[in-house]
N, C-alpha and C positions, 0 to 999 in steps of 0.2 A: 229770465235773466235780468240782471239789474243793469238800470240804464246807465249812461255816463252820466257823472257830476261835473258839474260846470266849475274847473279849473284854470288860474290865469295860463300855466305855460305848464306842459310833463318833460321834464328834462330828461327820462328814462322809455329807450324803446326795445322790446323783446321782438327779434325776428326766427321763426321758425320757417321750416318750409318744407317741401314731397314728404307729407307724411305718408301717402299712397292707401290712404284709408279703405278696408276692404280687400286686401291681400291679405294672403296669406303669407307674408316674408315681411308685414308691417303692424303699428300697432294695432290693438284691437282689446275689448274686454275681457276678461276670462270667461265670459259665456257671454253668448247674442243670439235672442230669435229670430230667426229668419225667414222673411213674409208670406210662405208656403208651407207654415208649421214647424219647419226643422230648428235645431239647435245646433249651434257653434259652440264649441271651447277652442278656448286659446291653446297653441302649441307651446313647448317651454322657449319656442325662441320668441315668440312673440313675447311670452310672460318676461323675458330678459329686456327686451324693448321700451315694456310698459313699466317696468323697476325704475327705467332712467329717465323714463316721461315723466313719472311720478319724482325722483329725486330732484330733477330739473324745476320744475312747478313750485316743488314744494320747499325744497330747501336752497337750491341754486341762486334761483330768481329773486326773493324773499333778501337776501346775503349780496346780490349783486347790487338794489337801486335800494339797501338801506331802508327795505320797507316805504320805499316813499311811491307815489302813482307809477303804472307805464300803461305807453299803448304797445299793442302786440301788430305786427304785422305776417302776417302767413304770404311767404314770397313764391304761393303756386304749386300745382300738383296735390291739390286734397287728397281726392281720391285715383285707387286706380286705374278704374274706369274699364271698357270694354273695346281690345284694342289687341292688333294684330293675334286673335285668335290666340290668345293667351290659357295657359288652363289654369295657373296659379292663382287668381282671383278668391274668395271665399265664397261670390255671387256672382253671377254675372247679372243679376237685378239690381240696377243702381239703387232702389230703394234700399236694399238692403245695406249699400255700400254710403249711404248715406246716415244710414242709422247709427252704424260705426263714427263715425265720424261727426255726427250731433253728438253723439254721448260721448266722445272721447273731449271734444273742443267747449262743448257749454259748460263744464267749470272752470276753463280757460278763461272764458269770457265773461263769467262772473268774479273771478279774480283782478282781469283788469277794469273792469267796470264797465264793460260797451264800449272800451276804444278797440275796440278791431280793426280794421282793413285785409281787405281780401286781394291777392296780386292775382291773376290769370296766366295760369301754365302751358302745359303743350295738350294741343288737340287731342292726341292720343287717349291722354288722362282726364283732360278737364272738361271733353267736347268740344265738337266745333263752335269755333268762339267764344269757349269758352261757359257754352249755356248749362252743363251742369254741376259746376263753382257758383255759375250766377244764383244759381236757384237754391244751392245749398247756403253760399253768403247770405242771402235777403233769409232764406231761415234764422241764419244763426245773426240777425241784427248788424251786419257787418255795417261799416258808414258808407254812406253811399257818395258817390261823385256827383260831378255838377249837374249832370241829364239824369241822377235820381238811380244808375245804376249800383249794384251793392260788392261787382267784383270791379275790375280796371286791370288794363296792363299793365300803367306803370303809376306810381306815385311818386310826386315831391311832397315831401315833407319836413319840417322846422322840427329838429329835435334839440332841444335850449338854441347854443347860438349855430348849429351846424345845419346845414342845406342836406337834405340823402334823397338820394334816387334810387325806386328801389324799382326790377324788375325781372320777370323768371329765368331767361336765358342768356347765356353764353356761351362760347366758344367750347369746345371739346379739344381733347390731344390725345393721341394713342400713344405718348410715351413722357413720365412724368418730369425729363428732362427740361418739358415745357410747360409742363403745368401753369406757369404764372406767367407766360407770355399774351394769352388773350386779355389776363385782367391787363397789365399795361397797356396793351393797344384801344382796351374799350375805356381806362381812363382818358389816353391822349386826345383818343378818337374825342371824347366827350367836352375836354378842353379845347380844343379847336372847334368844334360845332360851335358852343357854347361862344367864344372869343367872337367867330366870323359875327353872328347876329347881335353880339350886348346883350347877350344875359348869364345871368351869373353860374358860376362854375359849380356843380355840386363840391360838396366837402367830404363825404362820403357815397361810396357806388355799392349798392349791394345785388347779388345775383346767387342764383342758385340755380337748378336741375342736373348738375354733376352728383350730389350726394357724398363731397371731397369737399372740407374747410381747406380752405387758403387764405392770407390776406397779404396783399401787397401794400406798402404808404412811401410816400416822397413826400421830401420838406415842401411846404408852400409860406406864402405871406398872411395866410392865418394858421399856421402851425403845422398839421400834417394834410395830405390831400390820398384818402385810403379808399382802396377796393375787395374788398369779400365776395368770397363763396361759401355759401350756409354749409354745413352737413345737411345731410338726411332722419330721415326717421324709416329705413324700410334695409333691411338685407339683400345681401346677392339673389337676383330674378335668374330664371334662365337665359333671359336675354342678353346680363354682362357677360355668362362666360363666353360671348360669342367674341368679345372685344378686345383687340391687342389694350394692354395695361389694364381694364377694367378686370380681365382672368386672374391677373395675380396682384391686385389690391383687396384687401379690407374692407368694409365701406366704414363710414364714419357717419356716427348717429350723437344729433346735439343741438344747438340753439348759440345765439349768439345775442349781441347786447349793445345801440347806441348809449354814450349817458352823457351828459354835460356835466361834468365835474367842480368845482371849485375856479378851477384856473384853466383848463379847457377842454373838450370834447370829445373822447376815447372811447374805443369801443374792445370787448370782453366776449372771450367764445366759451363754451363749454363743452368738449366734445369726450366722446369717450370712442377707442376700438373698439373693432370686434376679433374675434377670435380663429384662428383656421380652422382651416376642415382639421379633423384628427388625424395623427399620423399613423398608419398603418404598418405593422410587420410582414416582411413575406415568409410565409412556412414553407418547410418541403410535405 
């Protein structure tokens, strides 16, 4: 993969996030070996998944930052992983669920040139602590933080003149009445922490593991002061339909975009639905 080029400032950052690599309800290649001989092909839902991976990469992103650098940040849930006795998996052999996932993300990473960052998601998916994101980041060249690690829980990051903080979780709701009431409380929450000790307020909060875009923003004294939820990259598991509001959503599969513009510092989502189950007739 090709390294970063030493650039004064990237005013353009791409955040994805739970791609859930190695399910069978998320992307994957149209065929993968898998490390005890067998082969995988891709089901047509995956191949619908991999359509908007590919349109997002190749045409989205490209049309978003004007062809000019970005870094990409991956905010958590790579893979996913081996975890309450799940059977939907395509492996339950991380190697395998890794392999997905090197090859779906290394011409990511050679797109953006080595500005990667890796966020750490939920145990469930990413391991305890997060140790197999660590091991798939340091594959994939991710940057590493100050102690030389190559995932993190959280980052701050300078994207042109905006402050972001980015990290995997937030709050849930089982009814979309409230959908955007966590992002508010984890903004406030974030400005008072921030106030009490003297230091500076992020400008953007980014969060994901819902698999649902939102963004909330309030005016501030440098312009807007906004909070997002990424989309996903994975479809309905067995496990939402167990969930008041998650049974009768959609999921939403996509990418989102800080960028420093001319006059000041916006951010851009891309997302697309999905489609329902089919509707069925009753016969006699």
């Amino acid at each position: 993969m090709t390294m970063a080029k030493k650039i004064d400032k990237v005013t353009n950052c791409i955040v994805i996030s739970d791609t859930h690599f190695g399910d069978q309800l998320s992307l994957c290649p149209e065929s993968m070996h898998l490390r005890h001989g067998g082969t995988y092909r891709a089901s047509r839902f995956q191949n619908f998944i991999r359509e908007r991976w590919e349109e997002f990469w190749n045409t989205w992103v490209p049309q978003a930052t004007r062809g000019e650098p970005y870094v990409v940040v991956h905010n958590g849930d790579l893979m996913e992983g081996r975890h309450h006795r799940a059977t939907h998996p395509i492996s339950q052999d991380m190697s395998d669920q890794e392999g997905v996932a090197y090859e779906m993300l290394a011409p990511v990473i050679d797109k953006c040139q080595g500005r990667y960052y890796q966020i750490g998601g939920t145990e469930a998916h990413a391991g305890l602590s997060c140790e197999d994101e660590e091991r798939l980041a340091a594959r994939l060249g991710a940057i590493p933080d100050g102690t030389g690690n190559r995932s993190r829980y959280e980052l701050f990051l300078q994207v042109g003149d905006a402050l972001v903080h980015f990290a995997h979780h937030i709050g849930t709701t089982s009814s979309m009445a409230y959908e955007s009431t966590a992002l508010g409380k984890e903004y406030n929450e974030f400005c008072a922490e921030s106030a009490r000790w003297g230091k500076p307020i992020p400008d953007i909060i980014v969060r994901s593991h819902r698999h649902r875009h939102i963004e909330t923003r309030v005016q501030t004294a440098r312009g807007y002061g906004t909070i997002f939820v990424t989309a996903g990259w994975q479809l309905k598991t067995p496990f939402l339909f167990r969930l008041p509001g998650g049974r009768v959503t959609a999921p939403m599969i996509g990418g989102s975009m800080i960028r420093q513009g001319d006059e000041e510092f916006y951010t851009r989502h891309k997302i697309w639905g999905t489609e329902r189950s089919k509707t069925e007739v009753a016969k006699l």
